[in-house]
ZAGU-548122 format. One record per residue (C-alpha): x, y, z; residue number from 1; residue in three letters. Coordinates in nm, 2 decimals, always signed. Example, Ala and Ser with C-alpha at 12.3 -4.5 7.8 and 13.67 -1.06 7.14 Angstrom:
2
{atom {+1.23,-0.45,+0.78},1,"ala"}
{atom {+1.37,-0.11,+0.71},2,"ser"}
This chain:
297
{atom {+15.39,-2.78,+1.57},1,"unk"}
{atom {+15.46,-2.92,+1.22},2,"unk"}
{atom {+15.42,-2.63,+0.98},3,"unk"}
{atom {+15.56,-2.83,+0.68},4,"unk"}
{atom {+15.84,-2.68,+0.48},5,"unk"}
{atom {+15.64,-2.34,+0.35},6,"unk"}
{atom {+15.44,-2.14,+0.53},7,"unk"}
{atom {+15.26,-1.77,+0.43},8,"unk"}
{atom {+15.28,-1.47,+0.59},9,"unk"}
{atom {+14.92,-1.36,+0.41},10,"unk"}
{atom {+14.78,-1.05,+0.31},11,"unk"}
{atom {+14.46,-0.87,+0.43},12,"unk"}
{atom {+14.26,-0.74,+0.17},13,"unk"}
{atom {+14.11,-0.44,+0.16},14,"unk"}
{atom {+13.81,-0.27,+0.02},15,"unk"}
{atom {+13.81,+0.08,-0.11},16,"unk"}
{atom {+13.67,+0.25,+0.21},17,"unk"}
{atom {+14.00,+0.03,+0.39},18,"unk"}
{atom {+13.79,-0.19,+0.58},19,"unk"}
{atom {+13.88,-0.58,+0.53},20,"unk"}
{atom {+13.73,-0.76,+0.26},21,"unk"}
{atom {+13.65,-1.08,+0.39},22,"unk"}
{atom {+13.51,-1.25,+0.13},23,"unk"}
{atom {+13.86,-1.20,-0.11},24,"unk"}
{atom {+14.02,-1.29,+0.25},25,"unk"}
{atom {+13.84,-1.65,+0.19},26,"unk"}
{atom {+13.97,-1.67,-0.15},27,"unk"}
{atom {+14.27,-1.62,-0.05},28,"unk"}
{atom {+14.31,-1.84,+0.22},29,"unk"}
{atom {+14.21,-2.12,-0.04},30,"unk"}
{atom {+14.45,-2.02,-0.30},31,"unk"}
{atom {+14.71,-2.04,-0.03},32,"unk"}
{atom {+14.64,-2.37,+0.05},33,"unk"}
{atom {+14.59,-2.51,-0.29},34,"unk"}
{atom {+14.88,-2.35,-0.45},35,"unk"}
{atom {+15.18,-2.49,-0.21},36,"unk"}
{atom {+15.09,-2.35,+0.16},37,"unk"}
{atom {+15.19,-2.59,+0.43},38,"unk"}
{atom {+15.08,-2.33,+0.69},39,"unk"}
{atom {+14.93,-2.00,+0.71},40,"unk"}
{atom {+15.05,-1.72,+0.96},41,"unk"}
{atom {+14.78,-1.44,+0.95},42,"unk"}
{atom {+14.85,-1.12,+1.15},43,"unk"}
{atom {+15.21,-1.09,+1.11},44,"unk"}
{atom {+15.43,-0.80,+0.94},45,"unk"}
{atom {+15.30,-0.89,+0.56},46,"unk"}
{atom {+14.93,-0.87,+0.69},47,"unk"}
{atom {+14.98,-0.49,+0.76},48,"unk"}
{atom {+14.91,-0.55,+1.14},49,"unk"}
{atom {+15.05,-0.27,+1.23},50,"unk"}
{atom {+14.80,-0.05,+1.08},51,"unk"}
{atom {+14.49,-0.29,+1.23},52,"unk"}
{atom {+14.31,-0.27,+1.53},53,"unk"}
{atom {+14.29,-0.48,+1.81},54,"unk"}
{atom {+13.95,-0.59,+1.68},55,"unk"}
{atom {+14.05,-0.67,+1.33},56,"unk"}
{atom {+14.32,-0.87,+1.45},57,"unk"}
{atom {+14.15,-1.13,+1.67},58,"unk"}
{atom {+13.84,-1.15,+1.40},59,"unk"}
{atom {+14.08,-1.21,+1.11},60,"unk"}
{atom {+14.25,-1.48,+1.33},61,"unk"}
{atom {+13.91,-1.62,+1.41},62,"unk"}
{atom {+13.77,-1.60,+1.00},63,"unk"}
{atom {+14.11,-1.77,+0.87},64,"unk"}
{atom {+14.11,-2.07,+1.16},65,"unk"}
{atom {+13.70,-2.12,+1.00},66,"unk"}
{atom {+13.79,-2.11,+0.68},67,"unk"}
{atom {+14.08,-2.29,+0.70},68,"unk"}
{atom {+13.85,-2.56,+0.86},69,"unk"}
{atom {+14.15,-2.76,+0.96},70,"unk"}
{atom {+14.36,-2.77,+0.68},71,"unk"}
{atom {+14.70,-2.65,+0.73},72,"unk"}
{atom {+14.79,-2.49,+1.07},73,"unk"}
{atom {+14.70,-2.14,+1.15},74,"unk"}
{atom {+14.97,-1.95,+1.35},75,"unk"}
{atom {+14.84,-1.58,+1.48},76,"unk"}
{atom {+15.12,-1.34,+1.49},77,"unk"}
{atom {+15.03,-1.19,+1.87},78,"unk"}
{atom {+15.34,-1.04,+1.93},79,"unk"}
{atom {+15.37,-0.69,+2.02},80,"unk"}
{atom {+15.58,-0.46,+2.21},81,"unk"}
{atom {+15.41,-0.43,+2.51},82,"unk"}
{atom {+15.43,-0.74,+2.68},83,"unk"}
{atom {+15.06,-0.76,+2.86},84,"unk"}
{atom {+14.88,-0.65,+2.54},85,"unk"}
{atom {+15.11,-0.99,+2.36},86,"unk"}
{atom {+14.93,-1.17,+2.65},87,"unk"}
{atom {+14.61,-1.06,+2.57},88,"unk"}
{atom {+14.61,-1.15,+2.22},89,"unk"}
{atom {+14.77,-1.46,+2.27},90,"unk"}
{atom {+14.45,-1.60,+2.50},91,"unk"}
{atom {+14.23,-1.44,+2.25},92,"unk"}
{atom {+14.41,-1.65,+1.90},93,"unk"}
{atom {+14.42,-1.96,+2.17},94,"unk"}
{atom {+14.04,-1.87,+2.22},95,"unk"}
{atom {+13.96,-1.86,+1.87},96,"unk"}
{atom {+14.13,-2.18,+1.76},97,"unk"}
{atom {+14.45,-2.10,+1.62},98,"unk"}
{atom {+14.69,-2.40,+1.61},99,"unk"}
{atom {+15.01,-2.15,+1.72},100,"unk"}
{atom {+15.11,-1.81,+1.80},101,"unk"}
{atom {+15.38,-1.60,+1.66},102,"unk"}
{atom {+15.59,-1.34,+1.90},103,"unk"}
{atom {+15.78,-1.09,+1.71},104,"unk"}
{atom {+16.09,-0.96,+1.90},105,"unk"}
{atom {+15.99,-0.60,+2.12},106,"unk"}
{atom {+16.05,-0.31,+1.87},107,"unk"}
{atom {+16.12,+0.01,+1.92},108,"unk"}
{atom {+16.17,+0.00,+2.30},109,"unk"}
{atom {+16.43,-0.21,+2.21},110,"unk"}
{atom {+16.53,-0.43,+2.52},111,"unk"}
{atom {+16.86,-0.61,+2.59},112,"unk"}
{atom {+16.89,-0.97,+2.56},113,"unk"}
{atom {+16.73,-1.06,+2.91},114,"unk"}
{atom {+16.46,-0.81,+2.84},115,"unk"}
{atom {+16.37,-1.02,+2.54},116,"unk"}
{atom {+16.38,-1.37,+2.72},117,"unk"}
{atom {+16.23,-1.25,+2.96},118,"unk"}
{atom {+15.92,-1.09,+2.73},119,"unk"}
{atom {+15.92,-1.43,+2.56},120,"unk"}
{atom {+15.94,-1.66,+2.86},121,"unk"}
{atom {+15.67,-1.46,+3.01},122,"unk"}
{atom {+15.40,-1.47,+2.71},123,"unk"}
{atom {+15.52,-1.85,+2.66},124,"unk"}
{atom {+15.39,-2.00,+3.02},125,"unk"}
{atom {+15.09,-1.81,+2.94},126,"unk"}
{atom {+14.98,-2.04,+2.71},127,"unk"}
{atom {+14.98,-2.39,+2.61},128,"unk"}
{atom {+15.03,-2.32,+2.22},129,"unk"}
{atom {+15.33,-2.33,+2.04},130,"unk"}
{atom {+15.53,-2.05,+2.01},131,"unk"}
{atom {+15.73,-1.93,+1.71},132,"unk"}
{atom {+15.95,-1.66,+1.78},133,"unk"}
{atom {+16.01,-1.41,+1.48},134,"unk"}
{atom {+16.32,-1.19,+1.46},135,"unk"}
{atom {+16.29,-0.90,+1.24},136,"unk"}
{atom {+16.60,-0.68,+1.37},137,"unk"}
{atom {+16.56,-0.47,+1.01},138,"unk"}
{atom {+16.17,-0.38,+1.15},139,"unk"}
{atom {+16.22,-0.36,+1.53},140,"unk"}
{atom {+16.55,-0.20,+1.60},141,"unk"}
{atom {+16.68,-0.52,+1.78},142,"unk"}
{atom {+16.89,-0.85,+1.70},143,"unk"}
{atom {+16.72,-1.17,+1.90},144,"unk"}
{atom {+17.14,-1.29,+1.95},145,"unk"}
{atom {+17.19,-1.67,+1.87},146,"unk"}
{atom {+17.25,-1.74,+2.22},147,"unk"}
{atom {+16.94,-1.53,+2.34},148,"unk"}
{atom {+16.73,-1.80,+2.06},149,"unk"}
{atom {+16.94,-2.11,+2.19},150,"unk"}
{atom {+16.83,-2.04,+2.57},151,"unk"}
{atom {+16.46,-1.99,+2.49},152,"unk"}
{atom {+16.43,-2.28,+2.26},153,"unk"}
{atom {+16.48,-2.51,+2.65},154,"unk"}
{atom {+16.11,-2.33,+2.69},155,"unk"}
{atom {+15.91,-2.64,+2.61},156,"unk"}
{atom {+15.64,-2.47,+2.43},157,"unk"}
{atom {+15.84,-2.21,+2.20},158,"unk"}
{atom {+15.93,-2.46,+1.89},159,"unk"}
{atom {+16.05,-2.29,+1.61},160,"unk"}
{atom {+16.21,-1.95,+1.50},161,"unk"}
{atom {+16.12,-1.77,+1.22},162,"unk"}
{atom {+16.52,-1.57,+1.13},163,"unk"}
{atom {+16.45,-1.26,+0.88},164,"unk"}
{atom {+16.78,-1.13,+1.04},165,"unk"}
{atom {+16.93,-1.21,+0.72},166,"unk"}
{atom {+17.23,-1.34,+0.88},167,"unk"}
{atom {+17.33,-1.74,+0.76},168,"unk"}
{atom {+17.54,-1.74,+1.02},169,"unk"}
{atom {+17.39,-1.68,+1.30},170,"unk"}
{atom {+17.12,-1.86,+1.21},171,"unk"}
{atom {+17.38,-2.18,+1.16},172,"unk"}
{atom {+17.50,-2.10,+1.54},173,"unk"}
{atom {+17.13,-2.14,+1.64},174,"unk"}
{atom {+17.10,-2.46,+1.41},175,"unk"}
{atom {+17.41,-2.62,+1.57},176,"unk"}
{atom {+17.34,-2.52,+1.95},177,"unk"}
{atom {+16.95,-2.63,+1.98},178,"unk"}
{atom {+16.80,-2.98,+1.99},179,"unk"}
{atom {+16.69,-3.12,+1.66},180,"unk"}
{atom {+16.30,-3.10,+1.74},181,"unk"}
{atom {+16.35,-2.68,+1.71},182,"unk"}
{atom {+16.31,-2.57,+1.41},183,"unk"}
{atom {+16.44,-2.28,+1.22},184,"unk"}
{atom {+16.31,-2.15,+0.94},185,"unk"}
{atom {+16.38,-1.80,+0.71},186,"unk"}
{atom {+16.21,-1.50,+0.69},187,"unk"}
{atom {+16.37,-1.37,+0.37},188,"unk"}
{atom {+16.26,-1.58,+0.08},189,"unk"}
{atom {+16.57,-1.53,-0.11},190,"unk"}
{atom {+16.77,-1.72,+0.16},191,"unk"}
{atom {+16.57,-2.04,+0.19},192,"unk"}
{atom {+16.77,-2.25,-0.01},193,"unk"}
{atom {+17.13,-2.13,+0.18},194,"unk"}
{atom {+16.95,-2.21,+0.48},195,"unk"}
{atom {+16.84,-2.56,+0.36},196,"unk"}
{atom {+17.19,-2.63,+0.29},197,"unk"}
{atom {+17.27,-2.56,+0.63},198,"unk"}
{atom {+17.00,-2.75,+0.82},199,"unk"}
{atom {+16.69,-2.54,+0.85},200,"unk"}
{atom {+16.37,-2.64,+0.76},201,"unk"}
{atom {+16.19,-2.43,+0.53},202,"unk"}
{atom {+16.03,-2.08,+0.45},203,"unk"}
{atom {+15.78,-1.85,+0.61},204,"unk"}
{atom {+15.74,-1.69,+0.30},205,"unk"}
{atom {+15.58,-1.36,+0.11},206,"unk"}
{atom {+15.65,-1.44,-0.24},207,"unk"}
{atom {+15.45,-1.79,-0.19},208,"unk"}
{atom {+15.15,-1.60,-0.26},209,"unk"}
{atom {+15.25,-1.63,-0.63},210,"unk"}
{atom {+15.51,-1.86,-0.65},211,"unk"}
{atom {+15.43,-2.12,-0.32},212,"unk"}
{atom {+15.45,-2.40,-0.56},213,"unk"}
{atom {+15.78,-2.37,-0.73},214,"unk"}
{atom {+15.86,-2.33,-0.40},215,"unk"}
{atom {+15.80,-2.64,-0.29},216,"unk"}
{atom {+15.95,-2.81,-0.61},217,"unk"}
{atom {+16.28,-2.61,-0.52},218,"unk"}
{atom {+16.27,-2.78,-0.14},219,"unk"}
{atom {+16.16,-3.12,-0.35},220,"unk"}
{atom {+16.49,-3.10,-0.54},221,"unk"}
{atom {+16.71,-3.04,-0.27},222,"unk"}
{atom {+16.60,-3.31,-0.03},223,"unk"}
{atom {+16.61,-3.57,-0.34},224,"unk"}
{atom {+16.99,-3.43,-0.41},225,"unk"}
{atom {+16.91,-3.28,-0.73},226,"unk"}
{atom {+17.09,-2.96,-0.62},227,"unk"}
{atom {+17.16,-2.82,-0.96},228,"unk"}
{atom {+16.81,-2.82,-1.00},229,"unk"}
{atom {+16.74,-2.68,-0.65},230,"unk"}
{atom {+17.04,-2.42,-0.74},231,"unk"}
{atom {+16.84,-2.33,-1.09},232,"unk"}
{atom {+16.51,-2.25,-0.94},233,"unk"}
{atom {+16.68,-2.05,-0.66},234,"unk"}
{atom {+16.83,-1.81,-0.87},235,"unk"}
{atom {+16.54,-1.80,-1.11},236,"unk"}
{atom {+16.34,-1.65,-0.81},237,"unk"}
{atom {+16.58,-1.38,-0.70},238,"unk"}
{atom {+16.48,-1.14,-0.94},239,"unk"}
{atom {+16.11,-1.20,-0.82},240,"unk"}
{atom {+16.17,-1.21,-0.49},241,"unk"}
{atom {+16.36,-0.87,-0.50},242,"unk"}
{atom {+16.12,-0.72,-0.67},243,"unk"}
{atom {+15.85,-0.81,-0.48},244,"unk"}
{atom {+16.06,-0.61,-0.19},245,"unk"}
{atom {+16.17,-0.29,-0.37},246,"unk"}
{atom {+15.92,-0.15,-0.22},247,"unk"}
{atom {+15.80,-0.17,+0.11},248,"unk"}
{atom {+15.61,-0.51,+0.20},249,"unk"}
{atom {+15.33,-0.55,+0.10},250,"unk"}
{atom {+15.25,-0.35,-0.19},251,"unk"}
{atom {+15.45,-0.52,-0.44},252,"unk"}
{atom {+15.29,-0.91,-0.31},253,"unk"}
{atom {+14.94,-0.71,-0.35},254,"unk"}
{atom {+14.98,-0.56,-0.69},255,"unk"}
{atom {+15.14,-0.95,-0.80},256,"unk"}
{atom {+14.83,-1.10,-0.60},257,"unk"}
{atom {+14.59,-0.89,-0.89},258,"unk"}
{atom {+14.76,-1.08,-1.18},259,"unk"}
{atom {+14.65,-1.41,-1.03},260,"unk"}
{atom {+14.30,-1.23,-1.04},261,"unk"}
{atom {+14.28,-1.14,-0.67},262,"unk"}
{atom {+14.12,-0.78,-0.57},263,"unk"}
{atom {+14.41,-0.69,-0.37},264,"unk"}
{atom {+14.57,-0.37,-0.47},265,"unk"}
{atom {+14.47,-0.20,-0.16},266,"unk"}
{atom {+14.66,-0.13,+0.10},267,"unk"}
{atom {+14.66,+0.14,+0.42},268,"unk"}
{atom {+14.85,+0.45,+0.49},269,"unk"}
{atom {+15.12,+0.50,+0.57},270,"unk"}
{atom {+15.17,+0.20,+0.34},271,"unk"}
{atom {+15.08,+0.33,-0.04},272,"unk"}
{atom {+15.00,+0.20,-0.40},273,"unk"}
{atom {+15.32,+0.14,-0.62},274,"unk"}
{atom {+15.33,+0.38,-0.92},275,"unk"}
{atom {+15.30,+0.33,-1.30},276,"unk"}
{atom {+15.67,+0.26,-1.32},277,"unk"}
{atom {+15.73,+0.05,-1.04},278,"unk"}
{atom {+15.46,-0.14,-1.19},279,"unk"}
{atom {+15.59,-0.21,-1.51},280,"unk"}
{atom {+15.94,-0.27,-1.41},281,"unk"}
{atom {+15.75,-0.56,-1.15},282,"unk"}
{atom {+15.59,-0.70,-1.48},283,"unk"}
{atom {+15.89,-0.73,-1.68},284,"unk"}
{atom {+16.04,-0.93,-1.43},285,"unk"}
{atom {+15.72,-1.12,-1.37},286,"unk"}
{atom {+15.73,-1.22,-1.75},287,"unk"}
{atom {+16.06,-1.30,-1.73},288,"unk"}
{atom {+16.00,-1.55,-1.43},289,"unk"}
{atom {+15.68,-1.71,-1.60},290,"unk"}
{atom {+15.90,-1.83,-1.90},291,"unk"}
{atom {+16.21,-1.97,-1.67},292,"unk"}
{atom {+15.97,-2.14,-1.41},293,"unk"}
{atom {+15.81,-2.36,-1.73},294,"unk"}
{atom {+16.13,-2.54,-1.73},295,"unk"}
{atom {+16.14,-2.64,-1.36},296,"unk"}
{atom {+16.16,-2.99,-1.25},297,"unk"}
């Protein structure tokens, strides 16, 4: 499953009454893809899943593999902690076309290593899709360990990792202990460069919504050797990508998303609007970043 170097965790949008707005889901999914999106992961944590029903899930999965028409990959996150209902999804994104699935670790129940392998390994032979596992220990209550990742990467089918432990080194004990074909990539967009530098492939990323193609100019710059570049863009972003988390995922991405025009500002309780304040303190930092990012190369 070659999901380039910078994939999207995407947004749902909303409409007013909270039901999904499919036609500013199509414009989305095109922006994405013209504007540095390699792959697209719909249904995961930034999607506001959690707050969706089983319905909405499998049609957005459907919509965004038939508008994507082929494009970039679509990976549908079907993880869940219940390991029959992960199942269940799983055959329904493999049903609808999607090119991968995505299996967050169990959260809240909170099982022990060989409770997770065994959760994985079990939704894994299930299907004949590629499997990303995505470890999240900050949402679920529970750390996939290196070794736990390492073992499960011998699964033919589960391919890649997606590591928002925040944790560089871990994730460079799961880099030095699997075969090269696995791939692992960050789930904190203000450690994809650190990661590069220690061997792992890219970005499944929030703040490419906005910013997907400096993105991809920052990766472009590091595998060319121009690191001081690479180093410049990087730390150019952090200020964008911390705000874009100061509050929780994914207001601030959907009150960024309306500056690019996008009718986004929506989200679901228990999830809520970000106020006045927050908002201008995001837009002087979003000024700030449009001036440095006209200098990168």
């Amino acid at each position: 499953m070659n999901l380039g170097r910078v994939a999207t965790a995407m947004i749902t949008p909303f409409k007013k009454d909270g039901t999904i707005n499919y036609p500013e889901l199509e414009r989305i999914i095109n922006h994405l893809i013209d504007n540095g999106t390699d792959a697209i992961v719909a249904c995961g944590t930034t999607s506001e899943n959690p707050t969706m029903s089983t319905e909405e899930k499998i049609e957005v999965v459907r919509f965004t593999v038939e508008k994507v028409a082929g494009r970039v990959p679509v990976i549908a996150g079907t993880g869940d902690n219940e390991t029959a209902y992960s199942i269940m999804m799983t055959h329904k994104a493999e049903e609808n076309g999607a090119d991968g699935i995505m299996l967050v670790t169990p959260y809240y129940n909170k099982p022990n290593q060989q409770g997770m392998y065994a959760h994985f390994t079990t939704i894994a032979k299930e299907t004949k899709l590629p499997v990303m596992l995505y470890n999240v220990p900050g949402r679920t209550g529970a750390n996939c360990k290196a070794e736990t990742t390492v073992a499960l990467s011998k699964i033919h089918n589960i391919t890649c990792v997606k590591e928002a432990s925040g944790d560089l080194d871990q994730m460079g004990d799961i880099i030095e202990n699997v075969d090269e074909d696995f791939i692992v990539y960050s789930g904190d967009d203000g450690l994809t460069l650190p990661l590069l530098a220690i061997g792992g492939r890219g970005i499944i990323s929030v703040a490419s919504h906005v910013i997907g193609n400096d993105m991809q100019k920052m990766i472009k710059a590091f595998d060319e050797g121009r690191h001081a570049d690479a180093a410049a863009i990087h730390r150019a972003m952090l200020p964008l990508v911390r705000a874009l988390f100061a509050q929780p995922n994914p207001s601030p991405i959907k009150y960024a998303m309306t500056k690019l025009g996008f009718d986004t500002l929506d989200v679901r309780l228990p999830m809520v609007e970000m106020t006045d304040d927050e908002k201008d303190a995001f837009d002087r930092i979003w000024d700030t970043y449009q001036e440095k990012a006209k200098n990168f190369k």
